[in-house]
C-alpha positions as CSV (number, residue, x, y, z in Angstrom):
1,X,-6.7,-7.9,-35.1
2,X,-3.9,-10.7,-34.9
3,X,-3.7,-13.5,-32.6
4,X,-1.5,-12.0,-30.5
5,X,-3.3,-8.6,-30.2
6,X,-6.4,-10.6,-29.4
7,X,-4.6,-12.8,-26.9
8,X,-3.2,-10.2,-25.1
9,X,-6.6,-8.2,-25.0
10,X,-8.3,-10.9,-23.9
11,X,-5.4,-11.3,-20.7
12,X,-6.6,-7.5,-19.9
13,X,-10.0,-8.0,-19.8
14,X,-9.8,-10.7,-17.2
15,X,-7.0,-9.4,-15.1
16,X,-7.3,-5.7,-15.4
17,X,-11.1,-4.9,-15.9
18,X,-11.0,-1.3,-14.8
19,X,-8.0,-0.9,-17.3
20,X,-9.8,-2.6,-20.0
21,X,-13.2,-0.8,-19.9
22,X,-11.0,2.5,-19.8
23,X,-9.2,1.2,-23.2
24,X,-12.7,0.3,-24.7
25,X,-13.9,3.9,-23.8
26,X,-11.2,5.3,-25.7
27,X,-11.7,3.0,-28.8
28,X,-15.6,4.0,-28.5
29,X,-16.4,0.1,-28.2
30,X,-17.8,0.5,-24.3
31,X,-19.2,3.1,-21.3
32,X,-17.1,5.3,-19.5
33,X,-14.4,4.1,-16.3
34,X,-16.7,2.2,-13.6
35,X,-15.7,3.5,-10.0
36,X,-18.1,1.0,-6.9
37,X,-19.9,0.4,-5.0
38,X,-17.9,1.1,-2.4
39,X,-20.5,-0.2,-0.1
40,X,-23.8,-1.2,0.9
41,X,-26.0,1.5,1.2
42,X,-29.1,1.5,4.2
43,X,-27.0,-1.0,6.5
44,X,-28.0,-0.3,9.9
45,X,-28.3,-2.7,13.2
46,X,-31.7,-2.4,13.5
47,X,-32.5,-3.5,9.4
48,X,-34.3,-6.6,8.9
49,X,-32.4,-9.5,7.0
50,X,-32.0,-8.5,3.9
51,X,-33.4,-10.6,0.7
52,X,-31.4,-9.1,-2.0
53,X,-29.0,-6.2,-2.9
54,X,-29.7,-4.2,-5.4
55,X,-26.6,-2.4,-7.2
56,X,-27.6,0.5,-9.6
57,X,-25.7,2.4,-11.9
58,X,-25.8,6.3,-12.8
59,X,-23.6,7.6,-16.0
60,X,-22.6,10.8,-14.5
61,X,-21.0,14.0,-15.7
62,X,-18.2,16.0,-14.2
63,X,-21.0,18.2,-13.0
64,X,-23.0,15.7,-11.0
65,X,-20.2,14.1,-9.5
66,X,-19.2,17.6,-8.1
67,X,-22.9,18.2,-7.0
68,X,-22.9,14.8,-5.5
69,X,-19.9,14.7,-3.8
70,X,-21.3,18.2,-2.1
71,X,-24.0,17.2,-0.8
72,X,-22.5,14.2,0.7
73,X,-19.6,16.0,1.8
74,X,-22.1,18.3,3.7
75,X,-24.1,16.0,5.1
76,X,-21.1,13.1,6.6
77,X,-17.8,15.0,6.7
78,X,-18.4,18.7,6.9
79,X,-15.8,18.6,9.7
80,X,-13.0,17.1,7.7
81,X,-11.3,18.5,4.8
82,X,-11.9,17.1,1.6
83,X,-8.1,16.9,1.1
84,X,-7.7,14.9,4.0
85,X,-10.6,12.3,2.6
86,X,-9.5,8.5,1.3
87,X,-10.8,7.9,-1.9
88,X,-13.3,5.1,-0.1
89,X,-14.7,8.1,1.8
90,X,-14.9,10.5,-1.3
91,X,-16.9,7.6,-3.1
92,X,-18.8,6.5,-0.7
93,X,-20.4,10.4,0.4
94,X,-21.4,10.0,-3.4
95,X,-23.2,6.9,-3.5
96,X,-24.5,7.8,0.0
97,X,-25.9,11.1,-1.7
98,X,-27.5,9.1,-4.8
99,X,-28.7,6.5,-2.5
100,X,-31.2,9.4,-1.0
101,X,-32.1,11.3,-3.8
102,X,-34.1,10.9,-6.6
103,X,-32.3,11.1,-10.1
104,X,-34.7,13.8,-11.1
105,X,-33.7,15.9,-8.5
106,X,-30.1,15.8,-9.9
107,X,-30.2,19.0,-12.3
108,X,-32.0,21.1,-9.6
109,X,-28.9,20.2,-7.4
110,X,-26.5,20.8,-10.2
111,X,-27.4,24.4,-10.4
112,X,-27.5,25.1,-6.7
113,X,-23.7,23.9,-6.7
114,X,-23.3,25.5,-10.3
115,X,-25.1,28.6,-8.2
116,X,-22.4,28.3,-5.4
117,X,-19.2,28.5,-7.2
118,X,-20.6,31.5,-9.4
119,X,-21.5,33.2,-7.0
120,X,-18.0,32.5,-5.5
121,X,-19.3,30.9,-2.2
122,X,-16.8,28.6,-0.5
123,X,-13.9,28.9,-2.8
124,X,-11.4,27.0,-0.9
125,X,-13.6,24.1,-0.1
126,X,-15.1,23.8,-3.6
127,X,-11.5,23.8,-5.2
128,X,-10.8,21.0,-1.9
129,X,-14.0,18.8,-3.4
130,X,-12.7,19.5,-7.0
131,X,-9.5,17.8,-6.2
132,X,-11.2,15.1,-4.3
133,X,-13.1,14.4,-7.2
134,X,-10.3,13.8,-9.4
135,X,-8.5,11.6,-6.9
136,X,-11.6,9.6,-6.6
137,X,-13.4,9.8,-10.2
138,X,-10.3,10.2,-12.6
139,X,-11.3,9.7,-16.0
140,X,-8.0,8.5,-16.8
141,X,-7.2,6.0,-14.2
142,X,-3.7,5.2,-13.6
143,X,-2.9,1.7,-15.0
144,X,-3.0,-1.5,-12.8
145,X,0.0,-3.0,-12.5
146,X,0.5,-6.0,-14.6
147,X,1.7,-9.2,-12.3
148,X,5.3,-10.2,-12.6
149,X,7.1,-13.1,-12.4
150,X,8.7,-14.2,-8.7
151,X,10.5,-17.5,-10.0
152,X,11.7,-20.4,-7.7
153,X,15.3,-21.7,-9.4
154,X,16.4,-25.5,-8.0
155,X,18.3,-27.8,-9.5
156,X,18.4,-26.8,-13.4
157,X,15.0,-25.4,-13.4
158,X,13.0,-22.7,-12.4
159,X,9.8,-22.4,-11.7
160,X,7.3,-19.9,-13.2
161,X,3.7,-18.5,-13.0
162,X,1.2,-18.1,-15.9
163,X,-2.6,-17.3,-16.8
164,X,-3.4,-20.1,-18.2
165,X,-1.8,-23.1,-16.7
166,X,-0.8,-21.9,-13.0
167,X,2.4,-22.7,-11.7
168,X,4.6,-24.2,-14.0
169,X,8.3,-26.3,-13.6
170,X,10.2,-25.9,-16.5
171,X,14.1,-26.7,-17.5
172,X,16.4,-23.6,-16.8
173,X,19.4,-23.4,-19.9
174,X,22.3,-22.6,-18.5
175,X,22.7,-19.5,-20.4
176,X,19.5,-18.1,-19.6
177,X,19.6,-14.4,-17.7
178,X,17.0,-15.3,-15.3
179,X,13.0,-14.0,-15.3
180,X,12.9,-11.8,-12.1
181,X,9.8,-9.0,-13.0
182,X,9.2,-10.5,-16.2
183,X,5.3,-9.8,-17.3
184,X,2.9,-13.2,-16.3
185,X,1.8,-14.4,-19.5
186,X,1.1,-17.6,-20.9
187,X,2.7,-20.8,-21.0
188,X,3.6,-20.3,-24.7
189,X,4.7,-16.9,-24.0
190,X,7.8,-18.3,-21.5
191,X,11.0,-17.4,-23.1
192,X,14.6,-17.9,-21.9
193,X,16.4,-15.3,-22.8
194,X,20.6,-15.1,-22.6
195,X,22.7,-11.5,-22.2
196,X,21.9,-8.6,-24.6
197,X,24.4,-7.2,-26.6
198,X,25.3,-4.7,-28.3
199,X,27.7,-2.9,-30.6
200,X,27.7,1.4,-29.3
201,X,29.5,4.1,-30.1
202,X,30.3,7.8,-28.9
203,X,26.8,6.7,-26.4
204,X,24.3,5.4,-29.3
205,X,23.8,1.2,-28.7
206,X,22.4,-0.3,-32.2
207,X,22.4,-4.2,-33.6
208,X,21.0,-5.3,-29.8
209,X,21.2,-9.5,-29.5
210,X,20.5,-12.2,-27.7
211,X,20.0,-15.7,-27.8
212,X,16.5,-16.4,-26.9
213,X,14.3,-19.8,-27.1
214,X,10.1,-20.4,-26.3
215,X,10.3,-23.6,-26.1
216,X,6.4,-23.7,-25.8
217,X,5.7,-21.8,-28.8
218,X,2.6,-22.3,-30.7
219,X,2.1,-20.1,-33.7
220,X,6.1,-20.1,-34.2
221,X,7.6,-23.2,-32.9
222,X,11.1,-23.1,-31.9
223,X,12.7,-26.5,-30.8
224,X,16.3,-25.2,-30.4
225,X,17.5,-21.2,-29.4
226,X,17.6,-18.6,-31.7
227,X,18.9,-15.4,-32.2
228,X,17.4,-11.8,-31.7
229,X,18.9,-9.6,-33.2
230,X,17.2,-5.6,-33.8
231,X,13.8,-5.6,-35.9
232,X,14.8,-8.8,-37.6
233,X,12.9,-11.9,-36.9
234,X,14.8,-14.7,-35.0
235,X,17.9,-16.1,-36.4
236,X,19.4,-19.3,-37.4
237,X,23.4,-19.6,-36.7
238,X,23.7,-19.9,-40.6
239,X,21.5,-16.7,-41.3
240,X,23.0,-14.8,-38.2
241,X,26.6,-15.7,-40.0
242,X,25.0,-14.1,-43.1
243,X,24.1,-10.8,-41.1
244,X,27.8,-10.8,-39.6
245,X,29.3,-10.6,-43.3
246,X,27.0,-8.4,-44.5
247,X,28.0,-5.8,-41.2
248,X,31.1,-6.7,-42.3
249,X,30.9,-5.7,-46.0
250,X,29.1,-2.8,-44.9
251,X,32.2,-1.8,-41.8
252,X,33.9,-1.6,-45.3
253,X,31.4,0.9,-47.3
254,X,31.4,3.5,-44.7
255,X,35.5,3.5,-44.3
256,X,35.2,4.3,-47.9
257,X,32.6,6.8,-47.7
258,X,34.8,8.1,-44.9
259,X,37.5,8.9,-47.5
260,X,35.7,9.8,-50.3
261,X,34.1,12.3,-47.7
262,X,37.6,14.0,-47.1
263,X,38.5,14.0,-50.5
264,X,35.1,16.0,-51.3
265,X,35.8,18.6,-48.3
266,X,39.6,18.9,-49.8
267,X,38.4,19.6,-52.9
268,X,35.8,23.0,-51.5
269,X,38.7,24.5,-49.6
C-alpha cells in the first residue's frame, strides 16, 4: 500500500467508521456493517441507579434480523405499519426483542417466522418488515458524506479546514479558482488550483490543464506552481513548452495522415 493509499485509509477510519468497517468487510480484513445500540435497553422510572451498561453484540443473519424485527414489531408497533417506521424504531424493536430473549431461542423463532411466510400468513406485512429491514440493516450502507470545505476569503487569503491541523489561514494566489466543496483533507493535501482547460472537438474535451501549486507538500515538494496537464505528472514551464511542440509536431502528423487517407480511398474507387 503507498503512503497515500494508507493516509487516506487511515482519514476513513476515523471520520467514517461505519464506511470503513463496511470497506474492510469487503476486503475480508474485518466483521460485517455494525448498526447500534440505538438505545438503552430496561430504562424505566422506577430502576435503581444503574452501575454499568452493558452493550452486547449478536452477528446476525438476514434470517434473524427478520425473525427479530417480528417479534418486536408484534410486541411495540403492531398498530403501525412497518413502512411508516423510522429506522430508530425498526432498530430499536430488534434490540428490544434480543434484549428479552435468550440467543438459544433464536433458531426456534427463525422457523416460526420461516413457518409464517411458507405458509403464506401475513403477506403484505411480512413484505412491509422485509423492506423495513433493508432500510434499517442494509448490508451495503450508503456512503457518509465526506466533509467539504466552507472557506472564509479576506484580504489575499482564505481560510481553510483540515484533519490534521484544524483551521488553517493560508495565502490566496490570485489566480486560484477558489475551494468551495472541495474534500477536507490534510494540511499537505491544500492545493490552489487555477481554471481548467481544455482543447475539444466535435463534443470530446482531451489535454485538460491547469496551473496548480501544494505549497505544503511533503512527499513531493513544490515551492512555485506547476502545471497539470492529463495523466502526466506536474509540469515545469520548460517541460510544458516541450509538450506544446510535440502537440505541435503531432497537429502536423495527423494533417498528413489526413491526406494520405484520401489518397488511399481515391485509389479503391
Amino acid at each position: 500500500m503507498s503512503n497515500d493509499d494508507e493516509r487516506a485509509q487511515k482519514f476513513v477510519e476515523r471520520h467514517f467508521p461505519v464506511t470503513a468497517a463496511f470497506l474492510a468487510a469487503e476486503r475480508g480484513e474485518g466483521p460485517a456493517p455494525v448498526y447500534g445500540p440505538s438505545d438503552v435497553q430496561n430504562a424505566h422510572d422506577d430502576q435503581p441507579e444503574p452501575h454499568v451498561v452493558v452493550r452486547v453484540a449478536y452477528r446476525m443473519s438476514r434470517w434473524e434480523i427478520l425473525a427479530a424485527l417480528a417479534a418486536g414489531y408484534a410486541t411495540t408497533n403492531i398498530e403501525r405499519s412497518p413502512d411508516d417506521m423510522t429506522v430508530q424504531q425498526i432498530r430499536y424493536d430488534v434490540e428490544a426483542q434480543l434484549s428479552l430473549m435468550s440467543w438459544r431461542d433464536m433458531e426456534d423463532l427463525v422457523e416460526s417466522v420461516a413457518g409464517q411466510i411458507e405458509r403464506g400468513e401475513h403477506p403484505e406485512q411480512m413484505q412491509a418488515l422485509k423492506r423495513a429491514m433493508d432500510r434499517a440493516y442494509s448490508p451495503r450502507p450508503e456512503p457518509e458524506p465526506r466533509p467539504v470545505q466552507r472557506p472564509y476569503y479576506e484580504g489575499g487569503t482564505v481560510t481553510l479546514q483540515t484533519v490534521d491541523h484544524g483551521e488553517i489561514v493560508v495565502d490566496e494566489p490570485a489566480w486560484c479558482a477558489g475551494h468551495d466543496n472541495e474534500p477536507i483533507g490534510h494540511r499537505a493535501d491544500v492545493t490552489h488550483k487555477g481554471p481548467w482547460i481544455s482543447a475539444e472537438f466535435e463534443g470530446v474535451e482531451f489535454l485538460p490543464a491547469c496551473i496548480s501549486w501544494a505549497p505544503f507538500a511533503e512527499e513531493q515538494p513544490e515551492p512555485f506552481p506547476v502545471l497539470d496537464v492529463d495523466e502526466f505528472p506536474p509540469m515545469e514551464p520548460d517541460e510544458l513548452r516541450g509538450l506544446a511542440a510535440v502537440v505541435g509536431l503531432y497537429s502536423s502528423e495527423l494533417y498528413t495522415k489526413a491526406n494520405e487517407l484520401d489518397r488511399i480511398r481515391r485509389g479503391m474507387q
